[in-house]
ROMIRO-209535 format. One record per residue: x negated, y, z of N, C-alpha, C in turn; residue in three letters. Coordinates in pm, 1 decimal, always signed. Layout:
<nodes>
NODE       n_xx       n_yy       n_zz      ca_xx      ca_yy      ca_zz       c_xx       c_yy       c_zz   code
NODE          X          Y          Z          X          Y          Z          X          Y          Z    ala
...
</nodes>
This chain:
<nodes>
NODE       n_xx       n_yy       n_zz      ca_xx      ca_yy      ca_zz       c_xx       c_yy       c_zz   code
NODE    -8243.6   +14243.9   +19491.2    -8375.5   +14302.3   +19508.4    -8369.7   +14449.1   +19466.0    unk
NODE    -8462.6   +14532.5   +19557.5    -8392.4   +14693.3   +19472.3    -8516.5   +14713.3   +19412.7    unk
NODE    -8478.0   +14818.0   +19355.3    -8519.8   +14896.5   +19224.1    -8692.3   +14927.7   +19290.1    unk
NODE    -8777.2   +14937.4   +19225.9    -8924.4   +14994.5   +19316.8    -8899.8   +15175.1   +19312.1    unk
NODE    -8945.4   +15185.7   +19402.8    -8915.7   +15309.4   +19422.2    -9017.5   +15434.8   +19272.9    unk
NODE    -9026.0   +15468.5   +19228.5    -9048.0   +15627.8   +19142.4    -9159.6   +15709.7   +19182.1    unk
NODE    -9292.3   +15718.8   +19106.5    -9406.0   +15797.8   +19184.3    -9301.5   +15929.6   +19164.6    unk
NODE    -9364.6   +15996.2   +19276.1    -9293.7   +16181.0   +19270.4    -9414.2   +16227.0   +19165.4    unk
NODE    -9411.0   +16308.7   +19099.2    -9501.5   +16428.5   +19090.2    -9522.3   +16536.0   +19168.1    unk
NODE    -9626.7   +16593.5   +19200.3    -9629.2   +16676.5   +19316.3    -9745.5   +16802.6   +19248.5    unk
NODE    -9731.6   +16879.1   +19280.3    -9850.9   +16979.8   +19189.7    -9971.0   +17003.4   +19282.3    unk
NODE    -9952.7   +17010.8   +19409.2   -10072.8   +17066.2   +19498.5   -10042.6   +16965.2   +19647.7    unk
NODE   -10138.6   +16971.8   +19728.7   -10125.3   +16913.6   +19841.7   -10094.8   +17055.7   +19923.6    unk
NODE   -10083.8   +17017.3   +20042.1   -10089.9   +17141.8   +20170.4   -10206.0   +17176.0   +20223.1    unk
NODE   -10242.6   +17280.0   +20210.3   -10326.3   +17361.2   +20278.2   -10363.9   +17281.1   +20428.0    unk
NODE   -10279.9   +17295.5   +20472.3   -10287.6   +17230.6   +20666.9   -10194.4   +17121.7   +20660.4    unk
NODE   -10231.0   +17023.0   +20722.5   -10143.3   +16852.4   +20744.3   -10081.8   +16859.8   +20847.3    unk
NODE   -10143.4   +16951.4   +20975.0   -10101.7   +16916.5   +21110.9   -10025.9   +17068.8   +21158.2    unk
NODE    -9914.1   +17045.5   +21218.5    -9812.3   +17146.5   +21218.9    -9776.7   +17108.7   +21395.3    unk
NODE    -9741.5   +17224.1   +21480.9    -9723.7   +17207.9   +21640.7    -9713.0   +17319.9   +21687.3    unk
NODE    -9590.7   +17298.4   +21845.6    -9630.5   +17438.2   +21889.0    -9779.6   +17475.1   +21928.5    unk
NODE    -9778.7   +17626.2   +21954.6    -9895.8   +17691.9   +21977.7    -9951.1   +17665.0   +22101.5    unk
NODE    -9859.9   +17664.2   +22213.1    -9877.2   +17628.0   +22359.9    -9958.0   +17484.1   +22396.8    unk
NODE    -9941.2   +17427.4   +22287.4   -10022.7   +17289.3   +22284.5    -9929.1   +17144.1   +22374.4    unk
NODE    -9804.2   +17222.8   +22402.2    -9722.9   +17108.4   +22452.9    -9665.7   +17064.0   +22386.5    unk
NODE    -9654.4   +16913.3   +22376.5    -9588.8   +16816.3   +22296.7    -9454.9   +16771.8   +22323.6    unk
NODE    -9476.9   +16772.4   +22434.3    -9301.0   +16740.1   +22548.6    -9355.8   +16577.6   +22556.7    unk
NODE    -9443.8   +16537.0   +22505.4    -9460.2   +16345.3   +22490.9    -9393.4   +16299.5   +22390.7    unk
NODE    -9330.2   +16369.5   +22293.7    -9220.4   +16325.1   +22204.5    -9354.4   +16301.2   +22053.9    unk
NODE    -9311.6   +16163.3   +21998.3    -9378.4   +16118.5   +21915.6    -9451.7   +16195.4   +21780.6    unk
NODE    -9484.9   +16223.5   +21715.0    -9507.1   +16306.1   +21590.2    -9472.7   +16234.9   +21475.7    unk
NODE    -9422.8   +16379.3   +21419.7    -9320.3   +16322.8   +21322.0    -9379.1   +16375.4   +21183.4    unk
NODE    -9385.9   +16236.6   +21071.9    -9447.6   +16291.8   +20956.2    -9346.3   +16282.9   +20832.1    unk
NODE    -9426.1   +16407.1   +20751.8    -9304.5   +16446.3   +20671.9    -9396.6   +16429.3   +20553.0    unk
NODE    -9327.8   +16352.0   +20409.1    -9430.0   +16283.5   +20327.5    -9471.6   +16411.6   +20210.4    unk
NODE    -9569.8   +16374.0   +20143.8    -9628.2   +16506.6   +20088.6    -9485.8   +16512.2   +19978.1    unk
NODE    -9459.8   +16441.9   +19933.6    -9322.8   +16459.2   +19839.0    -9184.8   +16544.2   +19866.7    unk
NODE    -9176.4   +16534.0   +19977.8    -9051.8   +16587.5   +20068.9    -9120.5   +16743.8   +20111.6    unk
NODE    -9269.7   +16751.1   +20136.2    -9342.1   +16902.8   +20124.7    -9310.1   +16977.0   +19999.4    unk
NODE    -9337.9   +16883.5   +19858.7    -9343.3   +16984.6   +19793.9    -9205.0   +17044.1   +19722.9    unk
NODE    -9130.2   +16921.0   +19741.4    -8936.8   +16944.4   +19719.3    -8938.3   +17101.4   +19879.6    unk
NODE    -8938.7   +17086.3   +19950.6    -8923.0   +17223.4   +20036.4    -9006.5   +17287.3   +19934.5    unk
NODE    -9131.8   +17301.1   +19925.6    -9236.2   +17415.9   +19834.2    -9175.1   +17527.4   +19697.3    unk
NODE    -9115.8   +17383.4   +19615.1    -9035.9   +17443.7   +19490.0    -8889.3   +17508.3   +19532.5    unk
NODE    -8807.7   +17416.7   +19605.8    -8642.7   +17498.2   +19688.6    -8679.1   +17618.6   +19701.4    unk
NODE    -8724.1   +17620.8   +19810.3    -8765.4   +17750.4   +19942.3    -8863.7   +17862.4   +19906.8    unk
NODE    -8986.0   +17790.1   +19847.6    -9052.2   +17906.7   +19823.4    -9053.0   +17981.1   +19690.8    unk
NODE    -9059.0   +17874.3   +19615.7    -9066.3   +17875.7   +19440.1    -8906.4   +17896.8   +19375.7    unk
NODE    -8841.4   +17879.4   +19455.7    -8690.0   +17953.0   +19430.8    -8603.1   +17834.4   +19301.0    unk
NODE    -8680.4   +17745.4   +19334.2    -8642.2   +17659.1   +19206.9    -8460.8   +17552.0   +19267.5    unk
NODE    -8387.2   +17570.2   +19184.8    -8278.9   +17454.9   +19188.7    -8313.8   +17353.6   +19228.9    unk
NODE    -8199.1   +17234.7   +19311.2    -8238.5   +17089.7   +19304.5    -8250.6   +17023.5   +19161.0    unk
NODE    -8185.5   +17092.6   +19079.4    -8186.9   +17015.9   +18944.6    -8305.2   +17050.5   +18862.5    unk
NODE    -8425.8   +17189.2   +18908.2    -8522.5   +17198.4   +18829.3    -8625.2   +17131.9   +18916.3    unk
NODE    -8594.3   +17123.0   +19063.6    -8710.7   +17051.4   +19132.2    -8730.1   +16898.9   +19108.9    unk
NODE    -8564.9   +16832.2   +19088.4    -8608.0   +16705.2   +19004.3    -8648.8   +16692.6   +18908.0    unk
NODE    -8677.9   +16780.7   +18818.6    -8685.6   +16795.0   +18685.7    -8892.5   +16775.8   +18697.0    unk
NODE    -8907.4   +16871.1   +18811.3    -9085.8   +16880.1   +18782.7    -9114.3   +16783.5   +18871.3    unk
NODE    -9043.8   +16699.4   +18965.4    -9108.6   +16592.6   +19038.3    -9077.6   +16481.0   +18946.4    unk
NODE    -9014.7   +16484.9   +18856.7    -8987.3   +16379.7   +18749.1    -8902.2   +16282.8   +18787.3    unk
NODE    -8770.0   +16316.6   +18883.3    -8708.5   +16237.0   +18957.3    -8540.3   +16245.1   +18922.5    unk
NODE    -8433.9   +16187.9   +18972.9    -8326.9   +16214.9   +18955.1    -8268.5   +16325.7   +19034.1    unk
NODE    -8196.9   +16415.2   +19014.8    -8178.6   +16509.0   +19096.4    -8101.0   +16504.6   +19260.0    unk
NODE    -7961.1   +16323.8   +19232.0    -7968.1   +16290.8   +19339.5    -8044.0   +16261.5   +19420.2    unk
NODE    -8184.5   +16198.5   +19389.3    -8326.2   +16148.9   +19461.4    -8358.1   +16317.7   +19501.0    unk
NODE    -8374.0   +16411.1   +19437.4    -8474.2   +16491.4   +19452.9    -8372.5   +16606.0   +19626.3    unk
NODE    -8225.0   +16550.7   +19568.8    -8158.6   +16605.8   +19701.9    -8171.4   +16540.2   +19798.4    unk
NODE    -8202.5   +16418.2   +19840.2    -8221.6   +16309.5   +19957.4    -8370.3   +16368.2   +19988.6    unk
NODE    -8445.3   +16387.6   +19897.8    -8618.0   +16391.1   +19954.7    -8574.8   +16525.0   +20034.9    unk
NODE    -8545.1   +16636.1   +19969.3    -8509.1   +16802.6   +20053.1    -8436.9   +16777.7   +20168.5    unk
NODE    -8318.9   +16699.0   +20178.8    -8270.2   +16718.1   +20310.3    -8340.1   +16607.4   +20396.4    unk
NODE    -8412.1   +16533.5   +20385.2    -8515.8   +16445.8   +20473.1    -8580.3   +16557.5   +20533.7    unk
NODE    -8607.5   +16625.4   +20394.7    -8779.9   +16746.5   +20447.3    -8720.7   +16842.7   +20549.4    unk
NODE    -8564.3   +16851.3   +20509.6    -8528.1   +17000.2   +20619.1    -8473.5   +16972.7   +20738.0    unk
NODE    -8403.4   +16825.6   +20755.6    -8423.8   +16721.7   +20886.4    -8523.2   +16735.0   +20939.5    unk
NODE    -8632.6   +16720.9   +20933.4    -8776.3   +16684.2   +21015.2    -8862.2   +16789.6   +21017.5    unk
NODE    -8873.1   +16953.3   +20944.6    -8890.5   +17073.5   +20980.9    -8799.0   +17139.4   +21130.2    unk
NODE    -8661.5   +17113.6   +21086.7    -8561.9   +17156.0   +21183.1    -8606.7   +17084.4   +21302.8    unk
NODE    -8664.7   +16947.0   +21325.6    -8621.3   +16852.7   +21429.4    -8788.2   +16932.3   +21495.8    unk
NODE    -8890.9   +16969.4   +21436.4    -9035.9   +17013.9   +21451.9    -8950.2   +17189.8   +21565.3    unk
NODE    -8942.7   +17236.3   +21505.5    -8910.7   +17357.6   +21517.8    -8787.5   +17370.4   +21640.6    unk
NODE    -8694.8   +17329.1   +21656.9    -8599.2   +17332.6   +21725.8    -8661.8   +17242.9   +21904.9    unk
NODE    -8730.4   +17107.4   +21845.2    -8775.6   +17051.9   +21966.0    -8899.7   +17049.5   +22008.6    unk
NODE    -8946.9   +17171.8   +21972.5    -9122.5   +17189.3   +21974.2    -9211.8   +17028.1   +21908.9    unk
NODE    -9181.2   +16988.8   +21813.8    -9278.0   +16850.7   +21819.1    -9387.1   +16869.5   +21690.6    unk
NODE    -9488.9   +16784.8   +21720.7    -9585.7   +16790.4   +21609.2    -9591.5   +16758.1   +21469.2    unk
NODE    -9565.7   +16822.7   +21365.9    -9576.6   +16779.0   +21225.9    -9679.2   +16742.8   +21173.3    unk
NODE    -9697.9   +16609.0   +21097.1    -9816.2   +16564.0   +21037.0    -9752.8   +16570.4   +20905.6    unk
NODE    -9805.6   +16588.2   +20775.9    -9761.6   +16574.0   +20658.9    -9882.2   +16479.0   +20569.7    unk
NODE    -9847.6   +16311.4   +20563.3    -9903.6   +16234.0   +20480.5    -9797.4   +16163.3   +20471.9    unk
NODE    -9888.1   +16067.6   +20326.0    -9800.7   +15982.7   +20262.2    -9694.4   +15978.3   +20172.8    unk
NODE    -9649.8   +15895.7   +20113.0    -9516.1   +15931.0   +20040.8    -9617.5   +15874.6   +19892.7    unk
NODE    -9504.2   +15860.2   +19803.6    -9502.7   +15761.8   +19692.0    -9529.6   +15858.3   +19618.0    unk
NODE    -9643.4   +15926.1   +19541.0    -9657.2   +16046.7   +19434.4    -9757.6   +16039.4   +19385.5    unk
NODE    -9766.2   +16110.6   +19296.6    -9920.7   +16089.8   +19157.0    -9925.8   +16291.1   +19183.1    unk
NODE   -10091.9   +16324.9   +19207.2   -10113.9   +16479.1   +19197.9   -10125.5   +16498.7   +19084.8    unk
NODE   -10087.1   +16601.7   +19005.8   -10118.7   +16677.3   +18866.2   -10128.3   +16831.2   +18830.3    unk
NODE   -10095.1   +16917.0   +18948.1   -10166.7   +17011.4   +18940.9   -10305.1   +17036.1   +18944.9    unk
NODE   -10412.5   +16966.3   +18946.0   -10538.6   +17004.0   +18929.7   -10582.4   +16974.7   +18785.3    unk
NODE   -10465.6   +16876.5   +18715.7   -10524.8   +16864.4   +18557.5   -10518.7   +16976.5   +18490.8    unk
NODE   -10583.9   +16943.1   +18348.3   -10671.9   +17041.8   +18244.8   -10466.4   +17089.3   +18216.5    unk
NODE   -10409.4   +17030.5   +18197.7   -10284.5   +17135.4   +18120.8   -10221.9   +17197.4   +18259.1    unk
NODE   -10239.6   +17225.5   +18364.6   -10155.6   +17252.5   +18494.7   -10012.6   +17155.6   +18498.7    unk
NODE    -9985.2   +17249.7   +18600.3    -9833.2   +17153.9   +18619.2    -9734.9   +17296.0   +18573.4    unk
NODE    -9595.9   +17270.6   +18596.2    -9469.7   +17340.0   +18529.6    -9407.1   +17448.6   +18599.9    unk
NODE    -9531.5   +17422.0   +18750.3    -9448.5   +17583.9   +18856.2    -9515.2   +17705.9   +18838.9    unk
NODE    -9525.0   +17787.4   +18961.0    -9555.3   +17841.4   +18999.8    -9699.4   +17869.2   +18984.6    unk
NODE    -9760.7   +17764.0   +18985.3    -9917.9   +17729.1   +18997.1    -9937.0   +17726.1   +18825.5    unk
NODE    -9887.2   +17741.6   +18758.7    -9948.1   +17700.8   +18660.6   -10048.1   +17773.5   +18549.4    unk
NODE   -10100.4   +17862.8   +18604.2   -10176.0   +17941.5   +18554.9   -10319.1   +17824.9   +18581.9    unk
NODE   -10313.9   +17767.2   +18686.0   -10461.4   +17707.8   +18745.4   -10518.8   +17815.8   +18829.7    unk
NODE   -10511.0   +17936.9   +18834.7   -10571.9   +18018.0   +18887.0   -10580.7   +18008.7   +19056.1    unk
NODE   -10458.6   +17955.8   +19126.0   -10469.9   +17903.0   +19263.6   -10496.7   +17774.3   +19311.5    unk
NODE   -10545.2   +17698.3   +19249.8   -10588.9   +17570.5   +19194.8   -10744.0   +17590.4   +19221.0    unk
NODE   -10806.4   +17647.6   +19103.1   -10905.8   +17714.8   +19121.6   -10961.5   +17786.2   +19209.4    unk
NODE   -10889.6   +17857.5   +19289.2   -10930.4   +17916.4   +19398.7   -10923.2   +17883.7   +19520.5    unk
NODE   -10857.5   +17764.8   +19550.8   -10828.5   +17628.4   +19623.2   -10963.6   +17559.5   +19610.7    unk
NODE   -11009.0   +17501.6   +19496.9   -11133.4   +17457.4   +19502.6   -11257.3   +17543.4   +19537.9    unk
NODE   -11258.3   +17652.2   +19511.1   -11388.0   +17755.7   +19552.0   -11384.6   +17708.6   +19753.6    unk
NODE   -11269.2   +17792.0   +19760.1   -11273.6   +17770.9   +19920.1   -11286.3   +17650.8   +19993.4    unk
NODE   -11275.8   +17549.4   +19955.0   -11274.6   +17386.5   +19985.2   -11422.5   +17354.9   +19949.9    unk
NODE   -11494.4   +17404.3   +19814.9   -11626.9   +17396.5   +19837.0   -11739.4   +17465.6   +19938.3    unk
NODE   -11670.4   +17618.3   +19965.0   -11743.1   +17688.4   +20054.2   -11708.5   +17615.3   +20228.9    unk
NODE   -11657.5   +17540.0   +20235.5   -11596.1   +17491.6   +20368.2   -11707.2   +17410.3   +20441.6    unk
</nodes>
């Protein structure tokens, strides 16, 4: 019987869920979703400049796990991008904690884009 799988920690959700070319053609090819966990492992790599060994570290994961979630995420960006197809980003096994009272350990952790995330989500 295996092991149950590990909530991720994740600090923020995505801005936009639904990702596609602009032209609005699909080719008919299925849409492909990429789980919010595997978003925010790309988020900390790529944008936040963070190691695989500090991105497992803030998803609270093993760092072999936290390298399987990144190259899932850069599989199914590449496969979006290369074959024009639609990205949806839900799901995936994770607990949010960037919106709590202590922040989370990145980038965000001032709260200040957090905060300003909620202003605009209320004015919406």
């Amino acid at each position: 019987m295996p092991r149950p799988q590990k909530c991720r920690r994740v600090c923020c959700m995505p801005k936009q869920r639904h990702f596609g070319p602009l032209d609005g053609n699909d080719n008919g090819e299925p849409l492909i979703v990429m789980t919010v966990d595997e978003f925010e492992s790309l988020r900390l790599i790529d944008l936040e400049g963070l190691t695989q060994a500090e991105c497992a570290k803030q998803m609270e994961v093993a760092r072999t796990t936290a390298q399987a979630i990144y190259n899932s995420a850069r599989i199914k960006l590449a496969e979006c991008v290369i074959h024009s197809r639609k990205l949806h980003i839900a799901g995936g096994n994770y607990s949010l904690y960037g919106n709590h009272s202590g922040g989370c350990r990145c980038g965000y952790r001032s709260g200040k884009t957090h905060m300003k995330s909620k202003i605009q989500e209320d004015k919406k």
